[in-house]
N, C-alpha and C positions, 0 to 999 in steps of 0.2 A: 537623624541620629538614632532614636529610637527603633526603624528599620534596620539598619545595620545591628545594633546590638541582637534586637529577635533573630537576625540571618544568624549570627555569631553563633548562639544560644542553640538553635535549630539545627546549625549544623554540628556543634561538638553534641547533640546529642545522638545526631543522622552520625558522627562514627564510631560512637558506641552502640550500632544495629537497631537506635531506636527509631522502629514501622511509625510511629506516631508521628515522630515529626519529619519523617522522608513524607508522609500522608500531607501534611502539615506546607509542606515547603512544594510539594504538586499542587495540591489546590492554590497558593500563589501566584505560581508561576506556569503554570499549564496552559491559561488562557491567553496568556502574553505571549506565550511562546508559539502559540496557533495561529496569532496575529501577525507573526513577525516570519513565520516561514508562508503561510496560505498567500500572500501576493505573489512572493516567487513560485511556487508547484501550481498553485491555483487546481488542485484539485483534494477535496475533503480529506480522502482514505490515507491517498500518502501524507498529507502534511500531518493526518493524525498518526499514522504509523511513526513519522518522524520527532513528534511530539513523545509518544511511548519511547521511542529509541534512546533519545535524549534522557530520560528518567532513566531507565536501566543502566546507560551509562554513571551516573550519577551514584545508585545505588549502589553498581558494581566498584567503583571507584572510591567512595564513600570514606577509606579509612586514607587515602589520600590526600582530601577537599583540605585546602590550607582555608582553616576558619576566619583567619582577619584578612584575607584578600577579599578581593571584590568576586561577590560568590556570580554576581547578574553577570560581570562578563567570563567568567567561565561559561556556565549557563549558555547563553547565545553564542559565543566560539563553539559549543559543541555544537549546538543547533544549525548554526549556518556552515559547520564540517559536512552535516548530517546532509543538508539542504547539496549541499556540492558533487557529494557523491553519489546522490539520487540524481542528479541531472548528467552527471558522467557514465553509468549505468545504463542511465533511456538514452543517449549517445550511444553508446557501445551497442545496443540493442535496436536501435533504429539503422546504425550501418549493416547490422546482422541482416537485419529483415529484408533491404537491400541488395545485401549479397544473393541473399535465399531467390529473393524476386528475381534478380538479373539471371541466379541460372536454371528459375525457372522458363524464363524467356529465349534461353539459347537453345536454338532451332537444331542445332549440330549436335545433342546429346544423344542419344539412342533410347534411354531411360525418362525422356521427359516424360510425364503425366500428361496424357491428352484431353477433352472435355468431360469424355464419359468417366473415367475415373476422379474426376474433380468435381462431377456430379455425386458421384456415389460417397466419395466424401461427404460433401454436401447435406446427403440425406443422411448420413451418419451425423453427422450432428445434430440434427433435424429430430432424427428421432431419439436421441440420447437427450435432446431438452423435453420431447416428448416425456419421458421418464421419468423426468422429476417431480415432486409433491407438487400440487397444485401451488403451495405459496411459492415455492423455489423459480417457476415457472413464471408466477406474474412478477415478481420479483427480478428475475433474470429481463424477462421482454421489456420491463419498465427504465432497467438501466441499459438494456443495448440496445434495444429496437427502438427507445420512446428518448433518452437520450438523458432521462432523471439522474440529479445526483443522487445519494442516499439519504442525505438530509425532505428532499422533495418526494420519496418513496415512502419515508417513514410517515411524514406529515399526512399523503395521499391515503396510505394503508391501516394509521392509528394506530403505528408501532415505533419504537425504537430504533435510530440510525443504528444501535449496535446489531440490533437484531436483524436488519437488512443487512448488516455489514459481512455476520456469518453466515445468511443464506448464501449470500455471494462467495463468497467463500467456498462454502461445502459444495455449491454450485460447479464453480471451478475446478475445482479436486476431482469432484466426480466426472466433468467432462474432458479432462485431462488423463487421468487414469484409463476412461473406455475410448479415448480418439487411440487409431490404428497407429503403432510408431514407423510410418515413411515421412520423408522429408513435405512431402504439400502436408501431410498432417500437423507439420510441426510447424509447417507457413501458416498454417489455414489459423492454427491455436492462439500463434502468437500475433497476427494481424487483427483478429477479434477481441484476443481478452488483453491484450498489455494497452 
């Protein structure tokens, strides 16, 4: 009982724009709710993106939040909304990738890309990680080439999953922005980093 009253309390305060206890009512529930999406995506970055989602939601919606409902299943209906349309998404993006593949394999185009240009691709990216700071770089190889999650990079490097999180990041941006825009560029991008 005492729970519910605090929810009550936290939330008519969370729609009068009080940061305190929106702060309040995240620390709560943020790690239940990392619990409760991370076995279905089963990967760190999205289930915490989807965790952040879910809060903004929350915030953005806030003068909405009916206080003597059950605030947890609201909560979790948005999360497991959240969780659904990320798997619908990497669907939509895995038949993309698919497509992109099959017409790269039709022999009857004129414009296919043959090996030497899929080579020089290649070293375009090759040398555009070249490029990057030394930490961007170990960083990068230790999540794609070594196979780490960010949790295990942070631990290995004596830093912050967050702060590997925006290497990889600004990582992306940057090799996104300088890959060439033709369609293997846009296979090559999205078969590496999605």
């Amino acid at each position: 009982m005492e729970t519910n009253e605090t929810n009550t309390k936290l939330l008519f305060r969370l729609k009068q724009d009080d940061k305190v206890a929106f702060y309040k009512i995240y620390v709560k529930y943020s790690k239940r709710l990392y619990s409760f999406v991370y076995p279905f995506i089963k990967q760190e970055a999205d289930t915490e993106e989807i965790v952040q989602e879910v809060f903004l939601k929350i915030w953005e919606k806030r003068k909405k939040i009916d206080a003597y409902a059950s605030f947890e299943s609201f909560l979790f209906t948005i999360a497991y909304n959240s969780t659904i349309s990320l798997f619908r998404k990497r669907i939509n993006e895995k038949k993309y990738l698919e497509h992109l593949y099959a017409l790269q394999n039709e022999k009857k185009a004129p414009e296919l890309i043959d090996e030497i240009q899929f080579n020089d691709l290649k070293d375009q990216v090759s040398n555009l990680i070249e490029g990057l700071t030394p930490r961007q770089k170990q960083i990068y190889r230790l999540s794609r080439e070594s196979g780490l999650t960010y949790q295990e990079i942070a631990k290995k490097l004596n830093i912050s999953a967050t702060t590997v999180k925006k290497h990889m990041a600004n990582t992306l941006s940057f090799l996104k922005a300088n890959l060439q825009t033709n369609m293997i560029a846009v296979f090559l991008y999205l078969r590496l980093f999605l």
